[in-house]
N, C-alpha and C positions, 0 to 999 in steps of 0.2 A: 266828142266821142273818141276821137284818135288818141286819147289821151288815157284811154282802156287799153292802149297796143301792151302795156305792161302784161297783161291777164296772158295775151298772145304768146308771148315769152317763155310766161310762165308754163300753159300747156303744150307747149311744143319740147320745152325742154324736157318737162318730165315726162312726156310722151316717147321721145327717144333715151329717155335713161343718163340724161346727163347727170352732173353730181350739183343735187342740191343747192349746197348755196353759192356756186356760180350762179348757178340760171337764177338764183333770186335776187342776189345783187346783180345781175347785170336787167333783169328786169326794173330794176331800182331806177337802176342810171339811165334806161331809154325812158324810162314815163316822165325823169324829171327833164331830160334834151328835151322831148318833145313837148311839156308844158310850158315850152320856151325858157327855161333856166338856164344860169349859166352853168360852164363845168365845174369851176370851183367850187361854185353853189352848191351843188347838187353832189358833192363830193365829201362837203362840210356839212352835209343835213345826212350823208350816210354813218360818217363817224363818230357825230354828237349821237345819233341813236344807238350807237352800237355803246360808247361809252355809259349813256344814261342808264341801258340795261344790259350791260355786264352782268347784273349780279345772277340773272338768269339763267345764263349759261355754267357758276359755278357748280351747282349738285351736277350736272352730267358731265363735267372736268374733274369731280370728285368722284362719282359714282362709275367710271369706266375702267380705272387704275382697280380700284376696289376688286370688282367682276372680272379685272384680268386675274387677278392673284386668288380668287376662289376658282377659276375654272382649272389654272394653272396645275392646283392643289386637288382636284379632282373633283369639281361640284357637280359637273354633269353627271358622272358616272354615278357621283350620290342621289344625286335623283331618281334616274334610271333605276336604279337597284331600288332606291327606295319605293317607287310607284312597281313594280313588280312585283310587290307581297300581296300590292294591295286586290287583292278576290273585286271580279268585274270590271275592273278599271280598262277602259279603251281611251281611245286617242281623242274621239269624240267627247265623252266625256267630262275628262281634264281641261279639254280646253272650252267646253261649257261651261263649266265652273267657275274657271278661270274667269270668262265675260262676263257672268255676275256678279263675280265680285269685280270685279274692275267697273262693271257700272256703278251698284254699290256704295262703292270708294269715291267715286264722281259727285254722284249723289248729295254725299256729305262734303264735297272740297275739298278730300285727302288724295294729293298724287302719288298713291300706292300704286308702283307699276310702271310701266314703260318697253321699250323694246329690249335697250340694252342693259335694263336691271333687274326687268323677269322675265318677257320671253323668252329671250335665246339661251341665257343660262341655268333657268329653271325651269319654265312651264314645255318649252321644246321636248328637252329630253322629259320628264315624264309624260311627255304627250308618246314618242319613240319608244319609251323604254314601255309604256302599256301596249303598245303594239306589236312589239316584240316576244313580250309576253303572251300575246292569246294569238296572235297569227303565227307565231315560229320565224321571225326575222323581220326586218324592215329592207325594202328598196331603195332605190334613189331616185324611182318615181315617187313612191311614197313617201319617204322623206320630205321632198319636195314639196306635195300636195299638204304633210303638213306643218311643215312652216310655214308655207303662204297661209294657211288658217291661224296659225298660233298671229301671225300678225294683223290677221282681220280681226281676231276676239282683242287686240289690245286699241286695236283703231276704234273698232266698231262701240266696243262696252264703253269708252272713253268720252267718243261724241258724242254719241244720242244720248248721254247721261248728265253731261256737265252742264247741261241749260236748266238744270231744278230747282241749284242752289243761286242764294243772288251775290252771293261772296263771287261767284266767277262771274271772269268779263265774260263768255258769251252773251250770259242775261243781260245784261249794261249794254253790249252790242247790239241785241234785239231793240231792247229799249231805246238807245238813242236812234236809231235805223227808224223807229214809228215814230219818233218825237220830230225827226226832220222833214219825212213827211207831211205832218201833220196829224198822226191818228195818235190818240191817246192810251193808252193799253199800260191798266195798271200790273208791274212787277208779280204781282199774284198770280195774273192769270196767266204771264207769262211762265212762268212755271207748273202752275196748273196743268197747261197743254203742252208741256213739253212730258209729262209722266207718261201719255196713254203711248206717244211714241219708243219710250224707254222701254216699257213693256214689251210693246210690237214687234221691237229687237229683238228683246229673251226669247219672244218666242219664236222667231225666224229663225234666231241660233238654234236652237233646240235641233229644229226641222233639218238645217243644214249640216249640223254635226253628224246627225242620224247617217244621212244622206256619205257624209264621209266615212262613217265606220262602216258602213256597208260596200260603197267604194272600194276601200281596204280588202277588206276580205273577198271582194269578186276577184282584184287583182291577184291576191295571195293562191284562190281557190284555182285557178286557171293553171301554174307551172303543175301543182298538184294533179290535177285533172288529166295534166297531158302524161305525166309519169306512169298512172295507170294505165290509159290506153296503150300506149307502148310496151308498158309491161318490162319482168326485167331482163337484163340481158342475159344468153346465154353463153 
């Protein structure tokens, strides 16, 4: 059981905001000490896997140079502008959207999307620039509240999606997970019951997007509110 202190690690670190993959390689190296390994060991089984899958890491070694030299060049502000023609469009919205297709995309094994090659550089600001649009500014409370959602629609659409198809290892992780146990659960059904929760999703986003364009505009509606009671100066 001590041989879980890894997991420990791992929620503590990210619990105080450490950076990533320290807290995962050094969760690495305590679960293989305390599995009784030696250091070398346990040093030579971190490298070999980093090397095995390198190639993993190249599209986000290639895709962040990319999205430096479009924001550089004004991508955000094209979005912005561009999501501010468009009639209705709210923060909510957009980033509803956004989560279905990103589940969508899961759906079929297409890794369209990501943090740093649609959120931040594209779905963000039109999420800001429609808010800016029908509330007359954005905050840096607001701001704030939505980014933390632009990053939950790319989490959220992503995981509850990708257990459908069986080309992704989650389904193969499900699977072997029953097979070790002992229960037998053919690949069908595991997919099967991963749909009603996909769904379950869409529709919790819905609810909470709502929930945040209304948010917005309390905020917005409040400095408004106090300007009139004031009245203006004389």
């Amino acid at each position: 059981m001590i041989k879980l202190i890894g997991l420990v690690v791992v929620a503590v670190g990210f619990a105080f905001r450490m950076n990533p993959l320290l807290v995962v390689v050094a969760a690495g190296l305590v679960t293989g000490l305390v599995a009784g390994l030696p250091w070398h060991e346990v040093v030579t089984m971190l490298g070999q896997f980093f090397v095995d899958n390198r190639w993993l890491t190249l599209p986000v070694i290639l895709m962040v140079p990319v999205v430096g030299l479009l924001e550089r060049h004004g991508l955000q502000e094209r979005m912005a502008t561009l999501i501010r023609r468009a009639a209705g469009a709210t923060a909510g919205r957009v980033l509803w959207i956004y989560q279905v297709l990103r589940g969508l995309t899961s759906m079929v094994g297409m890794g369209i999307g990501g943090h740093a090659s649609m959120v931040r550089p594209l779905i963000v600001p039109m999420a800001e620039g429609a808010t800016a649009t029908k509330l007359g500014g954005v905050t840096d409370q607001a701001r704030a509240q939505i980014r933390a959602h632009g990053a939950a629609a790319e989490n959220v659409g992503n995981f509850f999606s990708d257990d459908i198809v069986v080309a992704v290892g989650a389904v193969l992780l499900i699977k072997a997970f029953f097979d070790n146990a002992g229960v037998e659960v053919p690949l069908g059904e595991i997919k099967l019951w991963g749909l009603p929760t996909a769904l379950c999703v869409i529709a919790i986003g819905w609810w909470r997007y709502r929930r945040l364009d209304a948010r917005l505009a309390r905020a917005a509606a409040k400095p408004a509110a106090a300007r009139e009671v004031k009245g203006p100066k004389r």
